[in-house]
N, C-alpha and C positions, 0 to 999 in steps of 0.2 A: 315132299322131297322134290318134285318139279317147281314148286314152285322157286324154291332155293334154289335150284339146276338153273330158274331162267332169270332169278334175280343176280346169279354170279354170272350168268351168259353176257346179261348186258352190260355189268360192271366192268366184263373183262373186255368187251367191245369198247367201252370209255376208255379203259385207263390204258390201254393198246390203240389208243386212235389217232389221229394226227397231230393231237396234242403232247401224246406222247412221244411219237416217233420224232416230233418238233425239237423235244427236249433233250433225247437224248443226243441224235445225232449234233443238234444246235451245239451241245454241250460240249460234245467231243471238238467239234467243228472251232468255237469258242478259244478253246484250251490249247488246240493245235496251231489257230492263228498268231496267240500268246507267246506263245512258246516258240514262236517260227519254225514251227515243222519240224521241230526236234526229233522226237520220237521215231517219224518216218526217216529223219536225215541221218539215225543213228542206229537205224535196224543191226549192221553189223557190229557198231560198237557195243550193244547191247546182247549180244551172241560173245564178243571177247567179256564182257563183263559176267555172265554164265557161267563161262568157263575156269573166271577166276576166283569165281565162288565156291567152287565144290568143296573146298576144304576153310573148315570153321576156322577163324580168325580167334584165337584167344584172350588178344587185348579186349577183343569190342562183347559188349554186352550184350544176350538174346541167347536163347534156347537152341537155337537148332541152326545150323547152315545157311547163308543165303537161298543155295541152291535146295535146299531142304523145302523152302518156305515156297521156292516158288514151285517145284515137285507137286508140295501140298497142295498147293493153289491149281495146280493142275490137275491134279486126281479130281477135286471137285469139278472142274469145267470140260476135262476130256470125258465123255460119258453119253449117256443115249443121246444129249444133243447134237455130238457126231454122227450119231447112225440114224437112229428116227428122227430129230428134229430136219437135218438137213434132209432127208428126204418128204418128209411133210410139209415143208417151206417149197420143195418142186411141186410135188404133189396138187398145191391147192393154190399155189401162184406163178407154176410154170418155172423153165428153169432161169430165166428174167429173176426169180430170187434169190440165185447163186450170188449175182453182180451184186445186189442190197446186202447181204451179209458181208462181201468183202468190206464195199465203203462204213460201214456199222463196225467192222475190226480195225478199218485205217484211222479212225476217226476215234474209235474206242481207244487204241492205243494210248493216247491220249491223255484221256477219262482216265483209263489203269495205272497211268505214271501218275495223273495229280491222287488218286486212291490210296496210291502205297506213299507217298511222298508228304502227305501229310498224315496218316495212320502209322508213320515212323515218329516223324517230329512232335508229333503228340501224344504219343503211347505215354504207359503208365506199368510203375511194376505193384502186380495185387496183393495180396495179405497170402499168397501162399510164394511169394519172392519170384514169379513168372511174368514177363513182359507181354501185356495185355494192348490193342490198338487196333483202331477198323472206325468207320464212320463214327461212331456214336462217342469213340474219344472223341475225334477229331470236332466233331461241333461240339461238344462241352467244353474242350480246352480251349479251341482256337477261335468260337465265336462268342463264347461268356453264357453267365447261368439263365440269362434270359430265352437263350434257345433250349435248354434242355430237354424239354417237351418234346422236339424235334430228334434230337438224340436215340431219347426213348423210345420214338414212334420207329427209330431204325429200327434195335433192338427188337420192339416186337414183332413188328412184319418178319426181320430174319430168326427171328427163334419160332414162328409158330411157319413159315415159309422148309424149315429143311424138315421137318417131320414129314411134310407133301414131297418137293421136289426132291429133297436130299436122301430121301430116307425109301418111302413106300413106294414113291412111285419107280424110284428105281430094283428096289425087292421084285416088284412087280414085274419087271421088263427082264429080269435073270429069269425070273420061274416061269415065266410065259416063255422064253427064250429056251430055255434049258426040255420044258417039257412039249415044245414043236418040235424041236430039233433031236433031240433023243428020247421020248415020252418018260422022264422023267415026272414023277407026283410033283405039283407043286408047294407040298406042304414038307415035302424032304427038303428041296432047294432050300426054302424059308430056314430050314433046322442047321441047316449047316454053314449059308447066311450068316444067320444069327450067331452062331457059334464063334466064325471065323471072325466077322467086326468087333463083338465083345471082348477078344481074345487082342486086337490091338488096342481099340478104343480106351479100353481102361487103363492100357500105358500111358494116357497122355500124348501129347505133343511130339515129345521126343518118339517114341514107338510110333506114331502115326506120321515122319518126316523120316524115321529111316526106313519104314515099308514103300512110301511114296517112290524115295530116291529109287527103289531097284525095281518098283512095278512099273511107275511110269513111265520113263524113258525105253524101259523095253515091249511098252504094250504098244507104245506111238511105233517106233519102228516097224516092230510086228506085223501094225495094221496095214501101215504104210504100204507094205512088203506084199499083203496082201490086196491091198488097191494094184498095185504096179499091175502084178500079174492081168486082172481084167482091163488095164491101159492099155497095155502091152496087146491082149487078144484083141484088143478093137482099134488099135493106136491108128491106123485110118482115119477112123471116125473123130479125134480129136478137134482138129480145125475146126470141121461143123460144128461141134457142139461147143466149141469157144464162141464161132458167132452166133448161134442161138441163145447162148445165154447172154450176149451184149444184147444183142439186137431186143427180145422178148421182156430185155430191162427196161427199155423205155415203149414198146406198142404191144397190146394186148393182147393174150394168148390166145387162140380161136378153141373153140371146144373140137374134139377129133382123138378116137379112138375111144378109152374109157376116161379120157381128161373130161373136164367139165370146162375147163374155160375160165379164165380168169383178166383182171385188169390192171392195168399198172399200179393201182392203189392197193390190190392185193397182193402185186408181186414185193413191192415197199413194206408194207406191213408185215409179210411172213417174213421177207428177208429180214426185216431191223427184229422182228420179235422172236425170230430162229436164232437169230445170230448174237442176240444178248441170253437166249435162254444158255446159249451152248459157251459162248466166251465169258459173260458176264461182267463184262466192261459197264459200268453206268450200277450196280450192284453194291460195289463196295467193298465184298466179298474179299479179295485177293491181298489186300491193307490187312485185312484179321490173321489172315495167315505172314504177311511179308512180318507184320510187328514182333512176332516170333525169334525174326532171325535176326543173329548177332550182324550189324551193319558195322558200316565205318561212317556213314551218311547217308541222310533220307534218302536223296538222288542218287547215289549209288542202287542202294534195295528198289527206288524206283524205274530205274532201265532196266533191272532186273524181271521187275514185278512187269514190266507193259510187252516184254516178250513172248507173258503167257498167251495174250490173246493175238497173234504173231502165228506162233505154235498153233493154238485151238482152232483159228480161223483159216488164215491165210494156207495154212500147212493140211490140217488133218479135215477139217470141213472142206476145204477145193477138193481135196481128194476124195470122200465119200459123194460129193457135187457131181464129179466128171465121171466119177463109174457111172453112177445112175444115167446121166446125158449121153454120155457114149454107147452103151448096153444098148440104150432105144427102149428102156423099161419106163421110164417118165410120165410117158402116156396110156400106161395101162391099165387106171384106174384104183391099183393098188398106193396103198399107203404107208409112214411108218417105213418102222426097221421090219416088215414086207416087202417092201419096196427096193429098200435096199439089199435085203437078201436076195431080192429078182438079179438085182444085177450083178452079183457076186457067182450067182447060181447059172447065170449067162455065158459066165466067162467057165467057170471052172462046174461040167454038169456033176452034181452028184456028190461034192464034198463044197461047194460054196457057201451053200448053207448052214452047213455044221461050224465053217468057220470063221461066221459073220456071229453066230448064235454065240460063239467062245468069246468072239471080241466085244461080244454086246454082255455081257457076263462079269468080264475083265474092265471095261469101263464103268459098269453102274457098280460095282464094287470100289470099285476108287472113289468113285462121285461119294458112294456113301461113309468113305472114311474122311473124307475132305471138309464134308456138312455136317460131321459129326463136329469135327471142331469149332466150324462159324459158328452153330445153332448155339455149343455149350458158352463160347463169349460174348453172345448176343444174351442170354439166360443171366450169367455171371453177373455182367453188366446194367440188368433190373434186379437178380435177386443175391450177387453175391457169390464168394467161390464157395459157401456149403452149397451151392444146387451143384455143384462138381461131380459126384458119383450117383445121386439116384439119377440126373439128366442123361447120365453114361448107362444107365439100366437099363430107364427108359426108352432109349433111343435103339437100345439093341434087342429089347422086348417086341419095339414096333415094327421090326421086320418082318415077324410072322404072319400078321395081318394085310400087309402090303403085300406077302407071298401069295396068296388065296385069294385075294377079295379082287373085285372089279374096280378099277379106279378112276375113272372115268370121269369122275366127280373132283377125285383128287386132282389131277391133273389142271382143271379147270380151277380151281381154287389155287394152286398154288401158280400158276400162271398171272391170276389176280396180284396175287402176294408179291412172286417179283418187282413187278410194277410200283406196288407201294411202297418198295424196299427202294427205289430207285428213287424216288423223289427227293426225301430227305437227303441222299447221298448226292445226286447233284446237284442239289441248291446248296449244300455246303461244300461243295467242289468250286462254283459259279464266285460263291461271296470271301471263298481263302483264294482265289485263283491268282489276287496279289503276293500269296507267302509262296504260292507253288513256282512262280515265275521267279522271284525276287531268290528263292535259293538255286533254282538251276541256273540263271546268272551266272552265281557266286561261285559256285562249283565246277562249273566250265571255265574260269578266269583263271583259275589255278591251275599251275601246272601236271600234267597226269601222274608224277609221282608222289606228289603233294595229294591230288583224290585219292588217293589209295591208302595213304596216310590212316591209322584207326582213329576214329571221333565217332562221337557216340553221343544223341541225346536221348534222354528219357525223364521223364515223370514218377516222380514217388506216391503213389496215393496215399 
């Protein structure tokens, strides 16, 4: 078992190294140039285009709402990588990798609009009449059967990737969470867990887009509400820790108190690797879920889809960033959503933890209804929609094990898996980045009540 522990050690130290940090930002960076900064120069037309999603569109073709889809897409990305990953990106590269997550979501943006923008135009409807899209169309349709291999290699990384990150290791993070905080068994949490996913998962798409719609939106609030409060007791302290986190982004953390010290390359590192664990821009992810929803046009569901990580990053990761920084709990050698409970428990003694544990509870429960989806169209897409209901067994079986067990291993493997899952999606992000350009063009040219017009493309399999 060590020896596996240290041959995924160093894997994950490759495929998280500068090559990759290269790629993805290059990538994002790439697309944004493309695009002339769209994405950023449309942040608020992208919040009106949310807003006139919420209600399905009947003409246009898809499952579920705009807003549905990107809900969905949200449940999977708002999750422990809000609360423990942002905190273990300060933790182990200072808060210098606050600044590397923003530019990894400015830049992701990006990434997430050419994701959904071609995972719309290439979608396909499968043999149970449901509209199916996410990377692994997108390179079989849009680059021909000579990539397919590539396709597949998405596929697999994201079907054998959420049973780790989507699934266990977040079980993991409730029942650890549920039993510090109120010495809850950990093998109840798993029971009930289990109960409650199964009880939507087996609706499908639709049941897993209207849970979305009403958890999400109110769990980001919620937290929000509860960051404010520890702003608010320290709101003093904010300016400093705005320039501690610029400044500590470009020169080296000195080791002091229970920090250890860190270096620009590590603040780089956790930032780009925190900040995709937690938005998941460069993934591909958020295309499986946008393909869902009934569109009018790619680039419509695309300004839709590139707000998630807008939301994930800029919105709800700053916010779990500036408690920790502000608190003064950064340097205390603790870690994790410990860490972040420090500084919840800072501001508010004797109920902050209780209600960091809720929110930590409330998010890996969405994450794991969100991965329930990617994993089963990653699955479908090797083996077809009969893996549809034991994948859904499966997946809500595997809760109880992730409830119990130490995952530690897990985590590390599926950290690997990201990475994989990321290659093939931006190399075929890189090589379509002519159709991604060539229709937001086309669609900006037109007049805005002409875009709002229903159009609709899809694929018959």
């Amino acid at each position: 078992m060590q020896m596996l522990n240290d041959f995924f050690n160093t894997l994950n130290g490759i495929v998280w190294g500068i090559p990759m940090i290269v790629l993805i930002l290059g990538t994002g960076l790439f697309l944004q140039v493309r695009l002339g900064f769209m994405p950023i120069r449309r942040i608020l037309y992208g919040f009106r285009m949310i807003a006139r999603s919420r209600t399905r569109d009947p003409r246009a073709e898809g499952e579920i709402s705009p807003f549905a889809a990107l809900m969905t897409a949200l449940s999977a990305t708002v999750g422990t990588g809000n609360i423990a990953g942002v905190a273990t990106a300060i933790a182990v590269g200072g808060p210098g990798a606050l600044f590397w997550m923003w530019m990894t979501a400015l830049v992701g943006m990006a990434t997430k609009y050419g994701e959904v923008v071609l995972a719309v135009t290439y979608r396909e409807v499968d043999a149970k009449g449901e509209h199916v899209g996410g990377p692994m169309y997108a390179i079989r349709n849009g680059l021909g059967r000579n990539w397919r291999w590539l396709a597949a290699s998405f596929a697999l990384f994201g079907g054998l990737a959420g049973f780790g990150i989507g699934n266990m290791v977040q079980s993991n993070s409730i029942s650890s969470a549920m039993h510090t905080a109120f010495g809850l068994p950990t093998w109840v949490s798993g029971l009930v867990l289990a109960t409650l996913t199964g009880t939507v998962i087996l609706g499908g798409i639709r049941r897993i887009g209207r849970v979305a719609e009403l958890m999400v939106p109110a769990m980001c609030v919620a937290y929000i509400l509860c960051v404010g409060v520890v702003l608010f007791v320290f709101s003093e302290r904010i300016p400093a820790a705005l320039d501690l986190i610029f400044t500590q982004a470009f020169q080296p953390t000195a080791a002091g108190g229970g920090f250890l010290g860190a270096t620009v390359m590590m603040a780089v590192r956790m930032g780009v690797a925190r900040g995709i664990f937690s938005n998941e821009a460069g993934l591909g992810t958020a295309g499986i879920a946008q393909a869902a929803g009934t569109t009018r046009d790619p680039v419509f569901s695309g300004l839709i889809g590139m707000m998630g990580t807008f939301i994930d990053t800029i919105i709800v990761c700053t916010m779990t960033g500036l408690a920790i920084v502000v608190s003064g709990v950064w340097d205390s050698g603790a870690s994790g959503a410990v860490l972040s409970s420090a500084s919840f428990e800072a501001a508010m003694p004797g109920v902050g933890r209780y209600l960091l544990a809720i929110a930590l509870a409330v998010f890996a429960f969405t994450t794991i209804l969100g991965w329930a989806y990617f994993g089963e169209k990653c699955w479908e897409y090797l083996l077809g929609t009969r893996c549809e209901k034991p994948f859904r067994i499966l997946w809500t079986l595997a809760i109880l094990p992730g409830a119990v067990l130490s995952l530690d291993f897990a985590w590390l493997v599926a950290d690997t898996l990201n990475a994989l899952m990321a290659i093939p999606n931006l190399i075929s992000l890189i090589l379509l980045s002519p159709v991604i350009v060539a229709m937001t063009r086309a669609y900006f040219a037109k007049p805005e009540a002409e875009r709002l017009a229903p159009q609709t493309q899809t694929r018959t399999r």
